[in-house]
C-alpha positions, 0 to 999 in steps of 0.5 A, a space after each residue: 302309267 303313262 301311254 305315249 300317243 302318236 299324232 300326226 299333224 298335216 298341213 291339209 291344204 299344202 298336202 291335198 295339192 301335193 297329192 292331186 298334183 296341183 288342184 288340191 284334191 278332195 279329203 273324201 279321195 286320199 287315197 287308203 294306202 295313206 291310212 294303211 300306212 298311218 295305222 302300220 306306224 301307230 298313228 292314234 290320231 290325224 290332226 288336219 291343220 287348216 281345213 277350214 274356211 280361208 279368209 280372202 283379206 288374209 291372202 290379199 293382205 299376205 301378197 303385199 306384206 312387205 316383210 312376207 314378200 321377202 321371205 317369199 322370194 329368198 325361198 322361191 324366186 320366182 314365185 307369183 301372188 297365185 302362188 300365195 294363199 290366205 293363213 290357215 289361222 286367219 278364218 271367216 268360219 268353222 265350215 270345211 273349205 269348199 276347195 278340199 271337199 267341204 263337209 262331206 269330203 271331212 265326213 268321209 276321211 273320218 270315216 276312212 280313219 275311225 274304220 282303222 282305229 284312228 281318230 280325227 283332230 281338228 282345231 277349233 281358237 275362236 281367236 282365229 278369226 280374219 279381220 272379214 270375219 261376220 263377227 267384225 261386223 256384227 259382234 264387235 264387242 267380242 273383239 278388243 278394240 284398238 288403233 294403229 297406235 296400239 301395234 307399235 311394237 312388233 308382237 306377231 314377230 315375238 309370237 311366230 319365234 315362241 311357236 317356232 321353239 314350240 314346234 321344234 321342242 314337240 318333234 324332239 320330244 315326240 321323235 326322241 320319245 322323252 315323256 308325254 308333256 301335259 302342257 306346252 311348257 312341260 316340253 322344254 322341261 322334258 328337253 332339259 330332263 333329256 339333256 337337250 337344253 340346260 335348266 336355265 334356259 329350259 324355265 326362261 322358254 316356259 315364261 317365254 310360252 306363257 307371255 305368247 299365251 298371254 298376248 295370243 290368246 288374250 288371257 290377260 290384258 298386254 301391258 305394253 311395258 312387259 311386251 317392250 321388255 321382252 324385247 329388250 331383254 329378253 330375246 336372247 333366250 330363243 337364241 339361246 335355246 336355238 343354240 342348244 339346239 344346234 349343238 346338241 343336233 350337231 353332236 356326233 
């Protein structure tokens, strides 16, 4: 038999300032009303999402991006470059980052967590690291190599729309309680078992996570010919999965 697990995931940094109100405060001083009311909601695990250290080129990168700038500025007008950090997925090591309490900030919030029953997630995807990474410089060989030539097409944009299907398929299968997926592509056979999404588009999502773990990860090599038919042909199944979405959200 099967046991459902609830886990929580936190985005760390944007939380920790939350809670100190500007500052991010240190994960050793959350506060234990937060893990007492985690455990009274069946929490089993906290998955910290982006605690580790940032990469200074990835912010500085994310202040100029033309196309994120935009975005930035449809959500908050006023917002300013000290307003913009680095990505919590652009690493220049798996050390804590000093700013939400370093090692002996995480040790304790685990400690607070263990003392309730609960357990601690973190991620570890080498593929993370930031272009000012040591690796770079000194284990290049570990990096595929390529120039500018080599991003004609643009792959980011395809993989942040599947992450995006993947994120609103695993809230709706979590919150509406629709089976316990054993791979990421299972989720939208779930949705599609649950009747939130038809079958159709229920396989061309799972082929659809199976192209971003290729590009992502590096699984396979990317051929450039498959990524450029994805684009081609193959777009209308997010918006065919976002649409179903929609309706079936939208239903009374």
């Amino acid at each position: 038999m099967s046991v459902c697990r609830t886990f929580l995931e936190i985005n760390t940094r944007l939380w920790l300032r939350e809670l100190g109100n500007g500052p991010p405060l240190s994960l050793a001083d959350v506060p234990d009303e937060h893990f007492d009311l985690w455990k009274t909601r069946a929490v089993d695990a906290v998955w910290l999402m982006g605690v580790w250290k940032p990469s200074a080129a990835s912010r500085d990168i994310a202040r100029v991006h033309t196309g994120l700038t935009k975005d930035y500025s449809e959500v908050l007008p006023d917002w300013t470059p000290e307003d913009v950090t680095a990505s919590p997925y652009a690493l220049v090591g798996y050390e804590v980052n000093p700013e939400l309490g370093g090692e002996a900030g995480l040790a304790e919030f685990r400690r607070k967590l263990n003392e309730r029953g609960m357990k601690l997630i973190l991620d570890f995807v080498p593929s993370h690291t930031a272009r000012d990474h040591p690796w770079t410089r000194t284990h290049p060989e570990r990096y595929v190599q390529g120039n500018d030539a080599d991003h004609g097409i643009d792959r980011p944009s395809q993989q942040i729309a599947i992450q995006a299907a993947l994120d609103v398929a695993s809230h709706i299968v979590s919150d509406e309680r629709l089976g316990e997926p054993r791979t990421n592509q299972a989720l939208f056979d779930l949705l599609a078992t649950g009747g939130w999404v038809p079958p159709e588009t229920a396989l061309a999502m799972r082929r659809a996570v199976g192209f971003r773990n290729v590009v992502v990860h590096g699984y396979a090599s990317v051929d450039v010919d498959v990524v450029r038919d994805v684009v081609e042909h193959h777009l209308q199944d997010l918006l065919d999965f976002a649409e179903a979405i929609r309706l079936r959200l939208s239903a009374p």
